[in-house]
N, C-alpha and C positions, 0 to 999 in steps of 0.2 A: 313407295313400292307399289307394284300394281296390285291389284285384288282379279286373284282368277277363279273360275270352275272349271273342271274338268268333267266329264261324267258319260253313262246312259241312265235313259230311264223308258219309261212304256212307251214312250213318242215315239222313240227310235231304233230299238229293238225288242225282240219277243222276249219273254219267260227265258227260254233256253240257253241266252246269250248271256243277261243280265245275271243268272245264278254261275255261269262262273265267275263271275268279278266280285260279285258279295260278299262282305265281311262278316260275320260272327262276331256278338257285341263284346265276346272276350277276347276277343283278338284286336282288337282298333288298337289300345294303349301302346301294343306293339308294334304297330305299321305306322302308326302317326311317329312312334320314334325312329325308324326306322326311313321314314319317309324325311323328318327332319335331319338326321344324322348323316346320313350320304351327302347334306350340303344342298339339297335340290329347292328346299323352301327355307322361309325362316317364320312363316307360323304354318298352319293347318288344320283342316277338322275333314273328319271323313264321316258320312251319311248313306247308311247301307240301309235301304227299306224294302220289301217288297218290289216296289215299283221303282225306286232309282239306287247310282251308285254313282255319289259325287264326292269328289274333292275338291273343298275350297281350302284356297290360299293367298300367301302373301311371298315375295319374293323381293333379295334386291338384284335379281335376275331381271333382263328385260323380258316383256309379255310373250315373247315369244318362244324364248329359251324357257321360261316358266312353264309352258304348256307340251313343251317337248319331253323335259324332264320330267312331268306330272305322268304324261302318258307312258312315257317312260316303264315307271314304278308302277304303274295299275295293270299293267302288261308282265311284266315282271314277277312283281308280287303277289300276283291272281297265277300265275303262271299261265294263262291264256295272253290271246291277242283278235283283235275287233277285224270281223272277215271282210270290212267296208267300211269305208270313211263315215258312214253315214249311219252305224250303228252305235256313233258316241259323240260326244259333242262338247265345246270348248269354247269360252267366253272370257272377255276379256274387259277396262271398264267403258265406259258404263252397263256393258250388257248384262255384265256378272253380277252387279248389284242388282238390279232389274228381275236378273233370273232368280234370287235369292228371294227377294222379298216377293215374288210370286207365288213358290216354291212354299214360303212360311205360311201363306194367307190363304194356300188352298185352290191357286189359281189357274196351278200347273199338275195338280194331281188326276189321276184317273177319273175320279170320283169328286167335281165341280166344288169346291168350299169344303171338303173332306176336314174335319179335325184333330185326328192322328197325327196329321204332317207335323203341326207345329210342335207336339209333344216330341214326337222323333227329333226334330229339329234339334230342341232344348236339352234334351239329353244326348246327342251330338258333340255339340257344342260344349255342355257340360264336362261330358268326358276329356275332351282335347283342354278346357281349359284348365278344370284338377290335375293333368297331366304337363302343364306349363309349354306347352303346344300352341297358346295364340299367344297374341300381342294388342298393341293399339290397333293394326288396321282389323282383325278380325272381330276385337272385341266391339270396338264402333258399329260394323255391319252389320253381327251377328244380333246388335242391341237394338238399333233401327229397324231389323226385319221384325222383330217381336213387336213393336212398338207398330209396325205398317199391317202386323198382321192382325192386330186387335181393330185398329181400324178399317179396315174392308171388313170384318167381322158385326161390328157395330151401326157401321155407315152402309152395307149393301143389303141385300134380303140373298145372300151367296148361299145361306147354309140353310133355305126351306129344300123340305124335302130330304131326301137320303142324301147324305151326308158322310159316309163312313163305306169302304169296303165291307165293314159289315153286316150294314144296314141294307147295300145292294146282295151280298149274299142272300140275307133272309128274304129280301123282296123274290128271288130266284128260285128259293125254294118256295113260296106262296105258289109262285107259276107253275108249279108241275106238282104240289102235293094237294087234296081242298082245301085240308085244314093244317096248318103247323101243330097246331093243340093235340093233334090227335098221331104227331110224330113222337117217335123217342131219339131223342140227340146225341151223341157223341161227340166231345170237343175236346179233340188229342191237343196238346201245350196248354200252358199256362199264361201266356206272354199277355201283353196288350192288347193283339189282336183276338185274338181267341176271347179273352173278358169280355169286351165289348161286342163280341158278334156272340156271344151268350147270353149277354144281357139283352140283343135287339130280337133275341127267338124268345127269349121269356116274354118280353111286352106284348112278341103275338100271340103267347098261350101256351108255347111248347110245354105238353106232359110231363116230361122227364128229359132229365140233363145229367148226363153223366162226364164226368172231367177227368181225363188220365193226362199225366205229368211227367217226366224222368225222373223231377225235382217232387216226389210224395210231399213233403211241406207245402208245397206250392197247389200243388192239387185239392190236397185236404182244403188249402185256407180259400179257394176260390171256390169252393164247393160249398164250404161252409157259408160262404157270402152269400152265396146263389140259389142256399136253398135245395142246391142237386148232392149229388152221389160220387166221391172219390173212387175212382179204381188205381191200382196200381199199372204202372208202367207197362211190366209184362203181364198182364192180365187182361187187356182189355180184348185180348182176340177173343177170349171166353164171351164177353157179352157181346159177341157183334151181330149174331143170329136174332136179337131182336130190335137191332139197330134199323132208323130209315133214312138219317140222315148222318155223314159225318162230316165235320168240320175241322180242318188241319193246319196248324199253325207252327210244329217246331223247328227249331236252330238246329236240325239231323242234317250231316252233309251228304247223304242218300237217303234214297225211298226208305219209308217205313212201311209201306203197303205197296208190292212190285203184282204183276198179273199171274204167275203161280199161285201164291198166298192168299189173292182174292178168290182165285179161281176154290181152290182150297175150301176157303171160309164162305163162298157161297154155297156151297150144299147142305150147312150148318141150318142154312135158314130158308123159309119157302117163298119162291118165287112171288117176287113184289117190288117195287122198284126200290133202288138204292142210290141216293142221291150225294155224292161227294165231292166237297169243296173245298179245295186245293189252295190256299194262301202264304204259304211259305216257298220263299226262295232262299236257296233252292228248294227247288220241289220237293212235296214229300210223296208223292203219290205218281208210282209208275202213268204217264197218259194212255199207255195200250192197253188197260183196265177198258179204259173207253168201250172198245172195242165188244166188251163180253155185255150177252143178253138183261136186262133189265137195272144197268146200268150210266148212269150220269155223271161223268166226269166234269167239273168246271175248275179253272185256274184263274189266275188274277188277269191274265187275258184276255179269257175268257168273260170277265164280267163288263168287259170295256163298253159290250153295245147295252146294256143295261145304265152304263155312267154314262154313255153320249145323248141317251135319250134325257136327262138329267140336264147335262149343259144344254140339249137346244131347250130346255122349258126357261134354264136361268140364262139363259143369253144377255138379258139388258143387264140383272147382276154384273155378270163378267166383264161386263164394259166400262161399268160405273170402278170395279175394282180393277181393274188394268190402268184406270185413269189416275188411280189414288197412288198408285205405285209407282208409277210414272214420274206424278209430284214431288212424290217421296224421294224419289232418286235425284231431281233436279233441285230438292232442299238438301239431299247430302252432301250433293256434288257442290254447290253452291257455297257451303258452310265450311268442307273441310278441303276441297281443290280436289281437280280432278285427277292428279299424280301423287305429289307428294302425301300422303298416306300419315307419314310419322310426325308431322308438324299439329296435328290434330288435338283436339282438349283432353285432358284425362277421363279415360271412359267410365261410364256414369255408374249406380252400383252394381254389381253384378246380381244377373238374373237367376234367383233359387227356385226351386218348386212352389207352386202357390202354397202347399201344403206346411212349408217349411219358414213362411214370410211370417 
């Protein structure tokens, strides 16, 4: 059976496009069954980040019908549709494998060796397979991209330097505040990204961090970690007057901060710059906020020329891991054939959180 992807991600289209295709991590269990149930695949995993929205699969459909039907459902089931060929993109083998183990190792993200991917990957992956959504050929793939991704990790110098959309965020705000130490933070969600882009403003001294959540449990225990200050949910417009940075990461499928509200909420507080970074897709942050006086809007597109300066410094990295992955794919192909998919060995143990090993 073939091994396909289906997808966008930042290569190929903007912010604007990619958030309507984006899945909500409580909603997958349901689309992966849904996506299986219509008869269009017979495994699956869906990977909605930030910067991409792909589906990989398995089919005894031919490669072609597989990729009709894929687009199909993401057209469907997003209730949108892609204004140009060229704002999604589709692979078939060996490309799919190739893209996949890229994809895990950091090599295709925004932000050159980024290490998020791979966790996103993993609980991906996870999901669909507590879900009984894959099978032998996804769970092979999905086993050798972990495995290719520890190695470019190990074998490149991929990951000097920034490393994380979060890590580029705070670099962002270095450039435009003198001292982060001497900001006070706001970091609206809880999630993954949000932790980690609070933990790279603390390394550079940030003051004060304050965490609002939907999820108050979630708030309180990341505060707690961190050292900052839980606000509740609807609370946090009260502290925003002595806010100079905020940082936006949640799963809202509209703005939480639109250009009335800001407009509003700037007279709260005195003219000074307000520096706001937009990481969630969908968006949470109206962009014609942009627009108003001593205001800095940034989105995950926004931080691209910030990552691209990043891959020309790792360039020879990137070569060295495009090469590994490369091999990677001609010891798959080699090992299990390049079609037949289900004649392959029983896949090896199943991969849990380091946490949990």
């Amino acid at each position: 059976m073939p091994f396909i992807v289906v997808g966008t991600s930042h290569h190929t289209s903007p912010v604007e496009v990619r958030e309507r295709f984006a899945f909500a991590e409580s909603l997958v269990p349901s689309a992966l069954a849904r996506l299986r149930a219509e008869g269009r695949v017979d495994e699956a995993v869906i990977l909605s980040t930030c910067n991409r929205v792909e589906i990989y699969a398995s089919s005894r459909l031919t490669e072609a019908e597989t990729i009709r039907e894929i687009r199909r459902f993401l057209e469907t089931d997003r209730q949108s549709v892609f204004s140009s060929p060229t704002e999604s993109y589709s692979h078939g083998e060996p490309e799919s494998l190739q893209h996949l183990f890229k994809v895990a190792a950091g090599l295709d993200s925004l932000v050159l060796g980024e290490t998020e991917i791979l966790g996103q990957i993993k609980k991906a992956y996870d999901i669909a397979l507590q879900g009984g959504h894959t099978g032998k050929a996804l769970n092979k793939a999905f086993q050798k991209a972990f495995s290719v991704a520890k190695q470019v990790r190990t074998e490149t110098g991929i990951q000097r330097g920034s490393t994380s959309i979060g890590s580029v965020a705070v670099d962002l705000a270095e450039k435009l505040f003198a001292a982060v130490r001497d900001c006070q933070v706001m970091v609206i969600g809880a999630g993954d990204t949000s932790e980690k882009t609070a933990r790279a403003l603390q390394s550079r001294g940030a003051r004060s961090l304050l965490v609002s959540n939907r999820s108050e449990d979630k708030a309180f225990a990341l505060a707690a970690e961190l050292g900052g200050r839980a606000i509740r949910f609807d609370d946090w417009e009260r502290e925003f007057a002595g806010i100079d940075i905020v940082i936006s990461s949640t799963s809202a499928p509209h703005y939480i901060l639109d250009r009335p509200k800001l407009e509003r909420m700037l007279q709260q507080r005195p003219p000074r710059p307000l520096l706001l970074i937009d990481l969630a897709v969908p968006r949470d942050i109206d962009p014609r906020v942009d627009q108003l006086g001593d205001v800095f809007l940034y989105d995950v597109d926004d931080l691209q020329t910030i990552a691209d300066e990043h891959v020309r410094r790792r360039s020879q990295e990137f070569i060295r891991g495009e090469e590994i992955v490369r091999q990677r794919v001609r010891e798959f192909l080699g090992s299990h054939g390049p079609i037949d998919w289900a004649r392959g060995e029983v896949m090896p143990e199943r991969w849990a959180p380091e946490g949990n090993r």
